[in-house]
C-alpha positions in Angstrom: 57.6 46.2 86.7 60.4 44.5 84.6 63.0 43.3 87.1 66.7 44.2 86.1 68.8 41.5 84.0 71.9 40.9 85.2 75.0 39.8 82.6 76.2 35.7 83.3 79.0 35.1 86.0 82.1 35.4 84.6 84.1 32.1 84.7 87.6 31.4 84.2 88.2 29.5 80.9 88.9 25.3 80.9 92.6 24.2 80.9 93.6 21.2 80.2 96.3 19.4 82.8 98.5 17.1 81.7 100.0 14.7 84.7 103.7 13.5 84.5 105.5 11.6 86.8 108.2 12.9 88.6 111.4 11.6 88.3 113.9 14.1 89.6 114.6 12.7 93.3 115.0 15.7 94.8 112.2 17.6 92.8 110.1 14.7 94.5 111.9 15.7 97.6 111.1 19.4 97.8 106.7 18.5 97.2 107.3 16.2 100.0 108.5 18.6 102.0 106.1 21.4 101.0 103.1 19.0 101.6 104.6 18.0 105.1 104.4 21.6 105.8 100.8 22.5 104.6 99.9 19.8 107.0 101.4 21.2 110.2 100.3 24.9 109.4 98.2 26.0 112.2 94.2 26.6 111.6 94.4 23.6 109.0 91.2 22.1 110.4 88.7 24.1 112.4 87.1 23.2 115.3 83.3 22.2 115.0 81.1 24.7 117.3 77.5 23.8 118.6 74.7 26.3 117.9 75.6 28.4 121.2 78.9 29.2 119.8 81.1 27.2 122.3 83.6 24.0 121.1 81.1 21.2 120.7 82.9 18.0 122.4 84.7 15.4 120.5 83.0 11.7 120.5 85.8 9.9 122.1 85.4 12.7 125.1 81.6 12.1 125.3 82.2 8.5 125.2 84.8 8.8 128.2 82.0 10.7 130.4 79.6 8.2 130.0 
């Protein structure tokens, strides 16, 4: 039984970046603001969970209990 070939992923083609720096104040300002943002969006970092599916406990907490 010959098994079924599939056809290669399909991958998006290379672009090439090209960095400048910013010198427009308030162009810098708007990125600094749209990065502060991103960081304070809620669900940003997940919490870690143990195998039993509840909050596993931080190290500075476990270190506190003893």
């Amino acid at each position: 039984m010959s098994k079924k070939a599939y056809p290669p992923p399909r991958i998006a083609p290379l672009q090439r970046v090209v960095a400048e720096p910013i010198t427009d104040p308030s162009e810098q300002a708007i990125l600094d603001k749209f990065r502060k943002r991103e960081k304070r969006k809620p669900g940003g970092q997940k919490t870690k969970m143990n195998r039993n599916g509840a909050r596993a406990a931080s190290s500075s907490a476990a270190k506190r209990r003893g």
